[in-house]
N, C-alpha and C positions, 0 to 999 in steps of 0.2 A: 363274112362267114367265119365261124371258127377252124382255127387253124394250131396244129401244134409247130413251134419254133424248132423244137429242138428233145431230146431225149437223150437218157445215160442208162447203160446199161454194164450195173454192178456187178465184179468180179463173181462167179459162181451161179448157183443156181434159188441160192434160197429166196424167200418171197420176201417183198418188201411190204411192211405191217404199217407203219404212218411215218408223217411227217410233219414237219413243224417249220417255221420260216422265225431266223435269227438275224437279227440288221446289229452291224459294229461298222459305225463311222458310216462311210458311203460308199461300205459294201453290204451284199444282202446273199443269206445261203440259206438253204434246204437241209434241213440235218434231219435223213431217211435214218428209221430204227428197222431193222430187217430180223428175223427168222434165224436160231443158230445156224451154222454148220463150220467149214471148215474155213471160212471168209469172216471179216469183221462184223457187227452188226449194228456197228453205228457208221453212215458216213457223213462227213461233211460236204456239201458240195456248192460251191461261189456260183450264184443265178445273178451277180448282180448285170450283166448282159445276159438274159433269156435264151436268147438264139444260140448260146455258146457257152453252157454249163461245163464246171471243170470243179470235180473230185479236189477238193481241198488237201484232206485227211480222212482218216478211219480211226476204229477203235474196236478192240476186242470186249465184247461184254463179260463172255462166259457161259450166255444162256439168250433166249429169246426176249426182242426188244420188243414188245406187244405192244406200244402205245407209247407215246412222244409228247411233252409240254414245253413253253420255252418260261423260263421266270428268270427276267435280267439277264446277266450273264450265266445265266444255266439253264440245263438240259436237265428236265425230271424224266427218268423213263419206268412204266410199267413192264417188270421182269417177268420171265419165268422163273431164275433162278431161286433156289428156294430160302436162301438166308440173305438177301437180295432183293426183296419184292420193288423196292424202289430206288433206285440209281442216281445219284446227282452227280451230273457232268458240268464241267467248267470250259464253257463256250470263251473266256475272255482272248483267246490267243487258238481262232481256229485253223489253225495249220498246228497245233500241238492241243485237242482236246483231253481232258483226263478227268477220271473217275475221281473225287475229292472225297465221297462220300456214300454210303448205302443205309438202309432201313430193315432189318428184319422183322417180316410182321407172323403174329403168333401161327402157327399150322404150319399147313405146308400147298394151301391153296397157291397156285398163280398168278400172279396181277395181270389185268388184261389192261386197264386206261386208265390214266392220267389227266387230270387237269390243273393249270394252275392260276393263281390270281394272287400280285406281290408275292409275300415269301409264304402262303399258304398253298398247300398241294392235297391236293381230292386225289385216294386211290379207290381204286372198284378192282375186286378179284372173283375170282371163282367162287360157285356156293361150295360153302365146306362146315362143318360144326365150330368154325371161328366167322365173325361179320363180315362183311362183303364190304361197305364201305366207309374208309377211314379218310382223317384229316391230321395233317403232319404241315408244324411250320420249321423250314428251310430257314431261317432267319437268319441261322450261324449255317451256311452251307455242309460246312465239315461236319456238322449233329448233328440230323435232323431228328424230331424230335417228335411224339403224338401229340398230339392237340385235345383231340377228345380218350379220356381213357374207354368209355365205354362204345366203341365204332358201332356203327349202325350194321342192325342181322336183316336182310331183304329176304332172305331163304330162295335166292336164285343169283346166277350169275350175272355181274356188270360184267356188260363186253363193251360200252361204250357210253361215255355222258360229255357233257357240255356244259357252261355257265351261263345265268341271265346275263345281260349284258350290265345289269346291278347288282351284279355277285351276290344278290342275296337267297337264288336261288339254282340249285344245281339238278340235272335233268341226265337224270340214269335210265337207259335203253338194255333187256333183258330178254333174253329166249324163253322166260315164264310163263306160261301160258296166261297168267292173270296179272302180270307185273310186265309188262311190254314197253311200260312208261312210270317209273317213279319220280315225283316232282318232291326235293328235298328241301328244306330249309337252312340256308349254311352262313345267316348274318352272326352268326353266333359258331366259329368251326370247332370250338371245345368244345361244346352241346349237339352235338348231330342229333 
């Protein structure tokens, strides 16, 4: 029967919004993206014994970590901050993570999720009069950089999408009454 090992409960109150699983060497960690407030919003945390989870690290974001990816050694996260929508963290040394890099994306909509595949990154934000879903490659961590200029308009909110398992096709979930499920084509991530 299912059973839980073990549980951690992070300093403060705010909610924790996703998470993502980061393996270095023949350790394995949790790196939880949480909800501003007066506590970090990134934590690290070493699961490579399950029954006996231990808080690595943390990090101050600034703003709400809405959604979490892992590419290599880094963390892509879905912001709320506003000149911010996209965060890239440098997982190589997790007992010291750090912010290498950010994305300002045009508005002032929110990013809600993140996915990523090698050094390409699918963001989904909020519906706002700029597109809801973009593609940015990380290639050079420090830049990252748009991929497609013209980002895809859904005219509703991504709060959450996934990859085929042949990246060729990416799968955005929506509060729109007629868009509950967009199936996107992304062999091509400068043409969305």
């Amino acid at each position: 029967s299912p059973s839980i090992p073990a549980t951690v409960d992070l300093t403060g109150s705010a909610a924790a919004n996703a998470v993502a699983i980061y393996q270095a060497g023949n350790k394995t960690y949790a790196v939880v993206a949480r909800a501003s407030s007066s506590n970090p919003e990134l934590y690290v945390i070493d699961i490579t014994n399950p029954s006996l989870p231990v808080v690595t690290s943390t990090l101050e974001l600034g703003a709400d970590a809405n959604d979490i990816a892992i590419a290599g050694n880094y963390a892509v996260v879905a912001s709320s901050h506003d000149d911010q929508e996209l965060q890239v963290i440098d997982l190589s040394n997790p007992t010291l993570p750090a912010v290498v890099s950010s994305l300002d994306l045009s508005g002032s909509a929110n990013a809600f999720s993140v996915m990523a595949t090698g050094t390409v990154v699918f963001i989904g934000r909020n519906s706002s009069s700029q597109p809801e879903v973009y593609s940015v490659s990380i290639a050079t961590p420090s830049a990252p950089v748009l991929l497609d200029l013209s980002p895809l308009e859904l005219g509703s909110d991504v709060t959450k999408m996934t990859l085929a398992p042949n990246s060729q096709y990416l799968y955005v979930v929506s509060p729109g009454n007629s868009l509950e499920l967009s199936v996107i084509l992304v062999s091509d991530p400068s043409n969305l």
